[in-house]
C-alpha positions as CSV (number, residue, x, y, z in Angstrom):
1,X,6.5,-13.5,22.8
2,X,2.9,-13.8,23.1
3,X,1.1,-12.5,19.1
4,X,-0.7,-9.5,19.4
5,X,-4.2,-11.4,16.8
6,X,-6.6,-9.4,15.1
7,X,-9.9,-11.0,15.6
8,X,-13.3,-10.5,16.0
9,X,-16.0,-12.6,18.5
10,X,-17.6,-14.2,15.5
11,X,-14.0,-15.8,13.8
12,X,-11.9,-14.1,11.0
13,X,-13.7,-10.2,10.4
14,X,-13.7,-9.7,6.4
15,X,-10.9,-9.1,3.8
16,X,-10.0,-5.8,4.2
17,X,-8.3,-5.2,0.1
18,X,-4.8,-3.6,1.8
19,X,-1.0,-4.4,2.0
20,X,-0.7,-5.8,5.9
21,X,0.3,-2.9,8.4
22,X,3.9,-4.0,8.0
23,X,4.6,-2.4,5.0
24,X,3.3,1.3,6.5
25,X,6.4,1.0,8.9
26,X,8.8,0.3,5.7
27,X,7.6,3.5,3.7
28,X,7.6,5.5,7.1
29,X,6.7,9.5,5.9
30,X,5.9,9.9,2.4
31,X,4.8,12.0,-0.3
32,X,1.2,10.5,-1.2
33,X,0.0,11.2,-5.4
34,X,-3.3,10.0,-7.3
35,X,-3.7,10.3,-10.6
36,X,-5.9,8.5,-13.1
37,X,-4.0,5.7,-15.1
38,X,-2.1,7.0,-18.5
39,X,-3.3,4.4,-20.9
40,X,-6.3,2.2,-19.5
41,X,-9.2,2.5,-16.9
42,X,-7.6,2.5,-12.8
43,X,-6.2,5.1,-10.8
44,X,-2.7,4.5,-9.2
45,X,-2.2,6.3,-5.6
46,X,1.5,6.5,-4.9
47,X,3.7,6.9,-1.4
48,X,6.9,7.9,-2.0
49,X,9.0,7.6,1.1
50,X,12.7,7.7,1.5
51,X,13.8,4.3,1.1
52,X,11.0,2.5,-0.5
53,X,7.2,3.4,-2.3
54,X,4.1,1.4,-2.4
55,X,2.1,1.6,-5.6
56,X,-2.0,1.0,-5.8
57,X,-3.8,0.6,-8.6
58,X,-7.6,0.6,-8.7
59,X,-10.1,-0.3,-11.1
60,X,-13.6,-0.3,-10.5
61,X,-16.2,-2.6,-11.9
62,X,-14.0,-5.3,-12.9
63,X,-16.8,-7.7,-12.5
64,X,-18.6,-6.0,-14.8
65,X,-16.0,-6.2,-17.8
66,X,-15.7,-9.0,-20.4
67,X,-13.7,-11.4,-20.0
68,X,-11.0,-10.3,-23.0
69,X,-11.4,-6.3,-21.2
70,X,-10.6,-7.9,-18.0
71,X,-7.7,-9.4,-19.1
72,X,-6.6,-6.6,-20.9
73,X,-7.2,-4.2,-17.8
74,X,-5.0,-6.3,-15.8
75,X,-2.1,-5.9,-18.6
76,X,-2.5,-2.3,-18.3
77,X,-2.7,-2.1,-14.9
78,X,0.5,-3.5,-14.3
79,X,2.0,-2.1,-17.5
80,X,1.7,1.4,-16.1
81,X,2.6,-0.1,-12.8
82,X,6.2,-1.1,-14.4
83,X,6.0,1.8,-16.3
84,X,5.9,4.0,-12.6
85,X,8.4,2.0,-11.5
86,X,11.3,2.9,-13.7
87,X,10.4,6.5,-13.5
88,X,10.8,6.4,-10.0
89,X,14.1,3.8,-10.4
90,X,12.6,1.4,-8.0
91,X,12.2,-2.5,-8.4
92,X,8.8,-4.0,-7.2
93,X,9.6,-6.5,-4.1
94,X,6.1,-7.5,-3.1
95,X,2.5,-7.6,-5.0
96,X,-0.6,-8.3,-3.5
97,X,-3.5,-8.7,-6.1
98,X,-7.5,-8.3,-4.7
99,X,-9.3,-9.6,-7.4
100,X,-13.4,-9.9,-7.2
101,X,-14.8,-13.4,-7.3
102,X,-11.2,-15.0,-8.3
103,X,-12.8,-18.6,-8.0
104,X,-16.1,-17.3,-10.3
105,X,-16.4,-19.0,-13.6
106,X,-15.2,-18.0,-16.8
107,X,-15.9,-19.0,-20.5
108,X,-12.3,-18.6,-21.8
109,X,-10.7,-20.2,-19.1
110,X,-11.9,-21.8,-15.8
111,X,-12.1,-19.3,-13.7
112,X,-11.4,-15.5,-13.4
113,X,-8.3,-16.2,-11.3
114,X,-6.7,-17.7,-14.7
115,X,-8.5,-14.8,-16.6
116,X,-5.9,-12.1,-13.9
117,X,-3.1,-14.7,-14.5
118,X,-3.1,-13.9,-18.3
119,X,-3.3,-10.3,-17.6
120,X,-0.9,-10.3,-15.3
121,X,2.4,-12.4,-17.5
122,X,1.1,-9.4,-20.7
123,X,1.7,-6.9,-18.5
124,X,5.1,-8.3,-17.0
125,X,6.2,-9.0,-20.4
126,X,5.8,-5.1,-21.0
127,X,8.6,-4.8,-18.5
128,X,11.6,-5.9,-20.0
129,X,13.6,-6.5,-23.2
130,X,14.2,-9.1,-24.9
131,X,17.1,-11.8,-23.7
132,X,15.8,-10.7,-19.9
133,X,15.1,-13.3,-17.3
134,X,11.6,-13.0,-17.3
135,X,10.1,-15.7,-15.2
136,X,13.4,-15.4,-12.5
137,X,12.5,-11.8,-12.0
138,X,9.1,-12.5,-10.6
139,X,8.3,-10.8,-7.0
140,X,6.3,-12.5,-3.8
141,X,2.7,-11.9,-4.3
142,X,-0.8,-13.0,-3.1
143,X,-3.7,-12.8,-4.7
144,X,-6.7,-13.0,-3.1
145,X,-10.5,-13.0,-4.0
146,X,-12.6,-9.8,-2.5
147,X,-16.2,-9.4,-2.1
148,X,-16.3,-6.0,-3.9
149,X,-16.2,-5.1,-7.2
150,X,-12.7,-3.3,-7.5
151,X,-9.6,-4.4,-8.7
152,X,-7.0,-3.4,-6.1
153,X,-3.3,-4.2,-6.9
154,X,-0.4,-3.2,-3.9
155,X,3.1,-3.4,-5.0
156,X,5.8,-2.6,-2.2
157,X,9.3,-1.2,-4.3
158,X,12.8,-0.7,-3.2
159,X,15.4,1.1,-4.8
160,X,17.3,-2.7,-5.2
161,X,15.6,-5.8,-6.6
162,X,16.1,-8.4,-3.7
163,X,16.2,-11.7,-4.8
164,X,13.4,-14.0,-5.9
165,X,13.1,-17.5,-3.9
166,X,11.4,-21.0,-4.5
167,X,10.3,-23.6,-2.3
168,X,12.2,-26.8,-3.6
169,X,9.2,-29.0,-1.7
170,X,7.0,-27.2,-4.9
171,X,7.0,-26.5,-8.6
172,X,7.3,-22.6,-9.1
173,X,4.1,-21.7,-9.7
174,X,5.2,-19.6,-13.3
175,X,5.6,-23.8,-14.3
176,X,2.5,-25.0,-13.3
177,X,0.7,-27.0,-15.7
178,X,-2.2,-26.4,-17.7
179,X,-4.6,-27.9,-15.3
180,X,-4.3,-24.6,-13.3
181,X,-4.7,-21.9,-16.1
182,X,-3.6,-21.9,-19.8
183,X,-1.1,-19.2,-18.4
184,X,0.6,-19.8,-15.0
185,X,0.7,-17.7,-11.9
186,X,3.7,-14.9,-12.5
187,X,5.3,-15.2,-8.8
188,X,7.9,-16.2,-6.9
189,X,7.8,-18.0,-3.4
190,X,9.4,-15.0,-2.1
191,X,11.4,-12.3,-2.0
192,X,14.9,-11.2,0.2
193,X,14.4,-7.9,0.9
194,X,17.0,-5.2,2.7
195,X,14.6,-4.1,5.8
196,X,14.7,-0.4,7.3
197,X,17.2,-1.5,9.7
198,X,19.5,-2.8,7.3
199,X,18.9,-6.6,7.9
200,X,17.7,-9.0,5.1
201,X,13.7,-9.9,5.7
202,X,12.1,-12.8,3.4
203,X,8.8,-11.1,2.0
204,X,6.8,-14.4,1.6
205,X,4.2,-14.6,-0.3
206,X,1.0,-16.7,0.6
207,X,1.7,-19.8,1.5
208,X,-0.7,-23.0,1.4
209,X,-1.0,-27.2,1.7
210,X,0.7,-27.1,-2.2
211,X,3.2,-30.0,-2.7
212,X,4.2,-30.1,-6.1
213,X,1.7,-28.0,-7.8
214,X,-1.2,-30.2,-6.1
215,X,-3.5,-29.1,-3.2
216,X,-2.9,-31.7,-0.4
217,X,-5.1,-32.8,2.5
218,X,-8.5,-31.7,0.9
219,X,-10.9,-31.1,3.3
220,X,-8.7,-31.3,6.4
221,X,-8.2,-28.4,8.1
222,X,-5.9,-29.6,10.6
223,X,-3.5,-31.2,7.6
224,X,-3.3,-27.8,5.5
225,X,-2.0,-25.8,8.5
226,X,0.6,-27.9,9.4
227,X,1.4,-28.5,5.4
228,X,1.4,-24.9,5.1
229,X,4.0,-24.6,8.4
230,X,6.3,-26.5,7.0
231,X,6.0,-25.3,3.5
232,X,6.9,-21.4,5.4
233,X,9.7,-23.5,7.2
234,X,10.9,-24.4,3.7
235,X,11.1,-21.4,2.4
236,X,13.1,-19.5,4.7
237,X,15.7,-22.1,5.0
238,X,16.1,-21.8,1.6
239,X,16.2,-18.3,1.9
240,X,18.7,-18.4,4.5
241,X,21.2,-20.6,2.4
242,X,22.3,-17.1,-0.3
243,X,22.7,-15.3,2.2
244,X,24.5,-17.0,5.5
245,X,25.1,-20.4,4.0
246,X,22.7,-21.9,6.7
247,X,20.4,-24.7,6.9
248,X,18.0,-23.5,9.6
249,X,15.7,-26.6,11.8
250,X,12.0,-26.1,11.5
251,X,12.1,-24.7,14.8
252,X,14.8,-22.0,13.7
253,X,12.9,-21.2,10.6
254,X,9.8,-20.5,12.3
255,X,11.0,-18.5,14.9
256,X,12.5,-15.9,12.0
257,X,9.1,-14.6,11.5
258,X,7.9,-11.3,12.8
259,X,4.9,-11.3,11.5
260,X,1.6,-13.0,10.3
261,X,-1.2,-13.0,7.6
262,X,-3.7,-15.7,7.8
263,X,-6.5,-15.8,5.3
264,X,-9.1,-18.4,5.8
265,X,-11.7,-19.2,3.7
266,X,-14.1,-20.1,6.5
267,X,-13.7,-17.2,9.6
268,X,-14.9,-19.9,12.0
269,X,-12.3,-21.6,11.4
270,X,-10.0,-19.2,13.2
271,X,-10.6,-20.6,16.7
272,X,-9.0,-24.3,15.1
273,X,-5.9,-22.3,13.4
274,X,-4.7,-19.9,15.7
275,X,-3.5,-21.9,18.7
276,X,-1.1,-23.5,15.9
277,X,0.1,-20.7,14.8
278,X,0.5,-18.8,17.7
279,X,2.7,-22.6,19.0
280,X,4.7,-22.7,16.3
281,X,5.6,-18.7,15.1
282,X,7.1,-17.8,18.1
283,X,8.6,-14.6,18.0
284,X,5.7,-13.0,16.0
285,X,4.1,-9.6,17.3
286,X,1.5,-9.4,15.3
287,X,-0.9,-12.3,13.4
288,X,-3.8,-10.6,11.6
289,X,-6.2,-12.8,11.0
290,X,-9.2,-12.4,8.4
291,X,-11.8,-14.4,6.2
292,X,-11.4,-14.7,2.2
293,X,-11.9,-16.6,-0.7
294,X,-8.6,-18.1,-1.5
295,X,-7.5,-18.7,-5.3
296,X,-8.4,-22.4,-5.1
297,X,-11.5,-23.4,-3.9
298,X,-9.7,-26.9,-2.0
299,X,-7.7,-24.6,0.1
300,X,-9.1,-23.6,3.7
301,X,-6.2,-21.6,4.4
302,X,-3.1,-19.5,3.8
303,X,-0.2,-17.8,5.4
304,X,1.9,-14.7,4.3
305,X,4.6,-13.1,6.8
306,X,7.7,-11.5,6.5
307,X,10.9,-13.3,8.4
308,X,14.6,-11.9,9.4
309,X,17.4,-13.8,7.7
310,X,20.1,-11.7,9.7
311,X,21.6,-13.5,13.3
């Protein structure tokens, strides 16, 4: 199958702050409500369609806030989020975070990505009771830096939880150490998912040259895609083992995937990247390419997609 790629002349167009085109199939005709957020500053837009229901939550002029009003508007935001949720009686399956200048500086901690990552664990904790399994009950998520100055938070939900997977070639990133944040990322590798056709799909999250909790191959571009490959390959064969009792080759692993999000921090880059991918992820229709500011300034790129675990 030859990849339908979103491109543009010049490399990788701009970050555009939305859940990839994917998810518009899953939630298929839906009710659509906006209402300002209960508790903190935001508005959450909600779709309600048969099966599942994406969630948004904005907040404008986070770049403006203090750092301890940041951090708190992230804890709301996803408070009220998880608050939604269980109205609704549906269990988040995918996040994706757009934060502003995630790689900026901070006084409290090193940079504003650690600042969200705070946020973020307060307002998961908000979710459950005590004796839950909090850190197994992370979702796949991305976050991802944004040119603008809104915080826009996606979360796709299903009316089952999935399961949450790690990649055993790294540390989950909820036990990182404290040389990425004084609070660690809140997310799982990814997430098994029932699709609209009944079949399981891993929803996983982005995907980078991380071995261990360590960026490898700085500065080679070359090195981090094919890292990154076989850090995709890793997670869907370990995906694959719950549900069929399979190993999966690389080969097998990659050609699961249906589709593709590539996020580069340098859009000329794209002409070096995409022959790769396009090699490699066979069967995907659709690789959508664009530029952004990834959460660690050594990584040149990263790689989201969602692959079938069913045949």
């Amino acid at each position: 199958m030859q990849p339908a790629v979103s491109s543009s002349a010049s490399g990788a167009p701009p970050l555009t702050p939305d859940a990839p085109r994917w998810v518009n199939d899953w939630v298929g005709a839906s009710r659509i409500v906006t209402r300002p957020a209960v508790t903190g500053p935001g508005t959450l837009t909600l779709r309600h369609g048969w099966r599942y229901s994406t969630l948004r939550f904005d907040i404008d002029g986070i770049d403006q806030l203090a750092e301890a009003q940041l951090e708190d508007a992230v804890r709301s935001a996803y408070s009220e989020i998880g608050r939604e949720l269980s109205l609704r009686r549906r269990h988040p399956i995918r996040f994706w975070n757009f934060l502003p200048g995630i790689q900026a500086p901070a006084v409290t901690a090193p940079e504003r990505y650690m600042l969200f990552n705070r946020g973020r664990l307060r307002g998961f904790e908000s979710w459950f009771v005590e004796g839950q399994a909090l850190y197994s009950s992370f979702p796949a998520a991305s976050s991802i830096g944004t040119g603008g100055s809104a915080l826009i938070i996606h979360c796709l939900a299903a009316p089952d939880p999935g399961w949450h997977v790690e990649n055993p070639r790294q540390t989950p990133a909820y036990r990182y150490s404290a040389r990425y944040g004084p609070v660690p990322p809140s997310f799982a590798r990814a997430t098994v998912a029932s699709a609209p056709d009944g079949g399981d799909r891993a929803l996983v999250a982005g995907t980078a040259s991380v071995l261990g909790e360590e960026t490898a191959h700085h500065d080679d571009l070359e090195a981090q895609t094919a890292e990154t490959v076989r850090n995709m390959a890793s997670i869907v064969r370990t995906s694959l083992g719950p549900v069929h009792g399979l190993d999966g080759s690389l080969d097998d692993c990659l050609d699961r995937f249906e589709n593709l999000r590539v996020h580069l921090a340098r859009a000329e880059d794209m002409s070096r990247v995409s022959p790769v991918l396009e090699s490699r992820f066979r069967n995907v229709a659709d690789i959508e390419f664009c530029q952004a500011e990834l959460c660690r300034s050594d990584l040149l790129v990263e790689v989201e997609g969602v692959a079938t675990l069913t045949g």
